[in-house]
C-alpha positions as CSV (number, residue, x, y, z in Angstrom):
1,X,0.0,0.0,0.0
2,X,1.3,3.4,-0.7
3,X,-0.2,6.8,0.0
4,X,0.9,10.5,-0.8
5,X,2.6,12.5,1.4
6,X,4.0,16.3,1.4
7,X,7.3,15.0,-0.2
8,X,5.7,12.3,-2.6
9,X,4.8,9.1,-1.8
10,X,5.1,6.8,1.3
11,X,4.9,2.9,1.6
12,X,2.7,2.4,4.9
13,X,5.2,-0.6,5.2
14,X,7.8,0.3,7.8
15,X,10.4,-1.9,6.9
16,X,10.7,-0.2,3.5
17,X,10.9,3.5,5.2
18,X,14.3,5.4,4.9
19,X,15.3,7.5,7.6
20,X,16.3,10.5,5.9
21,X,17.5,12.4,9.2
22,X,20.9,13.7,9.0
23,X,23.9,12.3,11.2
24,X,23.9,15.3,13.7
25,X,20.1,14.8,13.9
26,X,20.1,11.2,14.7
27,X,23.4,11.6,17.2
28,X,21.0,14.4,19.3
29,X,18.0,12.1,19.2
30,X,20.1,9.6,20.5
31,X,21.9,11.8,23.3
32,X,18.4,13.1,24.2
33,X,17.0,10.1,24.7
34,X,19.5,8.8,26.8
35,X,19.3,12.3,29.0
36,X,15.6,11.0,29.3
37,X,15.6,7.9,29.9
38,X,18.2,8.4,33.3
39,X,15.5,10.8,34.8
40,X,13.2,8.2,34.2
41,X,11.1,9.3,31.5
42,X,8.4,7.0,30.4
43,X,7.7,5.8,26.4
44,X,10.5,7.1,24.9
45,X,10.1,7.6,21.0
46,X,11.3,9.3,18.5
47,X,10.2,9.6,14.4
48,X,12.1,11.0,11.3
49,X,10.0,13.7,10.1
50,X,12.2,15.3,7.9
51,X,10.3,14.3,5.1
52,X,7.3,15.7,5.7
53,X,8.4,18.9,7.6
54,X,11.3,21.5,6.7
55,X,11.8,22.7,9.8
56,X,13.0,19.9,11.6
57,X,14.5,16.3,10.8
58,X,13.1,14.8,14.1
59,X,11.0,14.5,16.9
60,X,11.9,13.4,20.5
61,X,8.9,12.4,22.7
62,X,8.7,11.4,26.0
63,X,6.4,12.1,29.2
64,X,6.6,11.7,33.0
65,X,3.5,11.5,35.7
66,X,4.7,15.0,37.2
67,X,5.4,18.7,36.3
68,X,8.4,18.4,38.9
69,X,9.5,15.3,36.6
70,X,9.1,16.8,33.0
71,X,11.0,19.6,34.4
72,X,13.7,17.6,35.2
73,X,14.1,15.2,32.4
74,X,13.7,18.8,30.1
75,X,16.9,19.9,32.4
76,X,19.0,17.2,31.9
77,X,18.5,16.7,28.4
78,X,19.4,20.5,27.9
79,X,22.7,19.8,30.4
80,X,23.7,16.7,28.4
81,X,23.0,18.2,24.6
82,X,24.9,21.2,25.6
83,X,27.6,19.5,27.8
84,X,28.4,17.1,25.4
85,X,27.4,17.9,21.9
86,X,27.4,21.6,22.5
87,X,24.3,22.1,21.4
88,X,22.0,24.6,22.6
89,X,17.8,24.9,22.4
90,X,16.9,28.1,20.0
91,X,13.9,28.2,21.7
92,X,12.1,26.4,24.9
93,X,8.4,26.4,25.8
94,X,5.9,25.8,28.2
95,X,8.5,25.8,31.0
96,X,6.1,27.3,33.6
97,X,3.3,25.0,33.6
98,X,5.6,22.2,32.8
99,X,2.7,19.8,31.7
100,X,4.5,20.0,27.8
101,X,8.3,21.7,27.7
102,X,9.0,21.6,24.0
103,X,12.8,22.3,23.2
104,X,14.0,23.2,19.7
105,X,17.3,22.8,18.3
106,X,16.4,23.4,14.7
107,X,18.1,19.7,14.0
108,X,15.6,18.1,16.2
109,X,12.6,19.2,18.4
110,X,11.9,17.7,21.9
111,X,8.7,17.2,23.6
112,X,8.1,16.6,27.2
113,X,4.9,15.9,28.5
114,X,2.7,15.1,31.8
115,X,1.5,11.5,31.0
116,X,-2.5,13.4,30.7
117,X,-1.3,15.3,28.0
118,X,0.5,12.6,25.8
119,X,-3.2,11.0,26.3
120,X,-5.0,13.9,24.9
121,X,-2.3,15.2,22.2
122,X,-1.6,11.8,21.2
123,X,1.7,13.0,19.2
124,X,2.4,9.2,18.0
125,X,-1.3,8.9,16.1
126,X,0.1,12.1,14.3
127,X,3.7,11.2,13.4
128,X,2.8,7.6,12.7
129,X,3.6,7.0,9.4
130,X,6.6,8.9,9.8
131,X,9.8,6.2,10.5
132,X,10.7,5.8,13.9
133,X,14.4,6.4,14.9
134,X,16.4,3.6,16.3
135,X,16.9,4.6,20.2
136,X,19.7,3.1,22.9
137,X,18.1,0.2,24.9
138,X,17.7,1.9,27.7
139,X,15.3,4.7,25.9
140,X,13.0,1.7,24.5
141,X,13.0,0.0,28.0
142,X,11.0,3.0,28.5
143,X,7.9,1.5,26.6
144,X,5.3,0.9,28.4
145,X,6.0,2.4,31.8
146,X,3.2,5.2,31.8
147,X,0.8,2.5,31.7
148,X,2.9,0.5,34.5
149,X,2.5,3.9,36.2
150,X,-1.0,4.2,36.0
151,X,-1.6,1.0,37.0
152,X,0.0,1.3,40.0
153,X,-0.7,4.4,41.1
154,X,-5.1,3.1,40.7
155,X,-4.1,-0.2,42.8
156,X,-2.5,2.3,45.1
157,X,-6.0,4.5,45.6
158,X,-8.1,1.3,45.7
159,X,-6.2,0.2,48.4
160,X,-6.4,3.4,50.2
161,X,-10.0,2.9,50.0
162,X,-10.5,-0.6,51.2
């Protein structure tokens, strides 16, 4: 199957998409995630969109069950880009509510959410049939752990009202 995209045509087969991110893009995705995943972030993905957007080659998402926690993984992925890549955010958003911190380094742009909005936004569903970027093991051990959360966190209350 094959449908049309901004930049031609797409197979809606995965294995037969081509990451079209540059090196620099991919090596910040990478570092990012990492940065993420050691603060504990939870479903850590990230999708070449550099074919269907100009302004960026890729996305970073990732989300944590508390402002206090998005605002640190957002901190120590801005410390580890700049520390060791030297790379610095152009611009950084939603810092003061710190339910979604969006940091973009042109190359790439970063998304941190609370857990509620990476429900309601549901970024993946929009950026699906863009190719996902290849991520250190410890990012993709990630997968999963909002849910884990959630479920814990409801066991937790129902216990509390037994």
């Amino acid at each position: 199957m094959v449908r049309e995209t901004l930049g031609g045509y797409l197979t809606t087969d995965p294995e037969s998409w081509i990451v079209t991110a540059t090196d620099r893009s991919i090596e910040l995705i990478q570092a990012a995630a990492l940065a993420a995943a050691d603060k504990l972030a939870h479903d850590i993905i990230a999708y070449d969109v550099s074919d269907v957007l100009s302004i960026t080659d890729a996305f970073l998402l990732a989300s944590a069950p508390n402002d206090r926690q998005v605002k640190s993984i957002v901190d120590e992925i801005e410390e580890r880009l700049n520390k060791e890549l030297g790379a610095k955010p152009v611009r950084r958003e939603g810092d003061r509510e710190a339910r979604w911190v969006l940091l973009d380094y042109v190359d790439i742009v970063v998304h941190v959410q609370h857990s509620e909005e990476r429900v309601f936004y549901a970024l993946e569903r929009l950026w699906k049939d863009c190719p996902e970027l290849d991520l250190p093991e410890e990012a993709k051990a990630t997968r999963g752990k909002a849910a884990e959360h959630a479920e814990a966190t409801t066991a937790e209350q129902d216990g509390d009202l037994s």
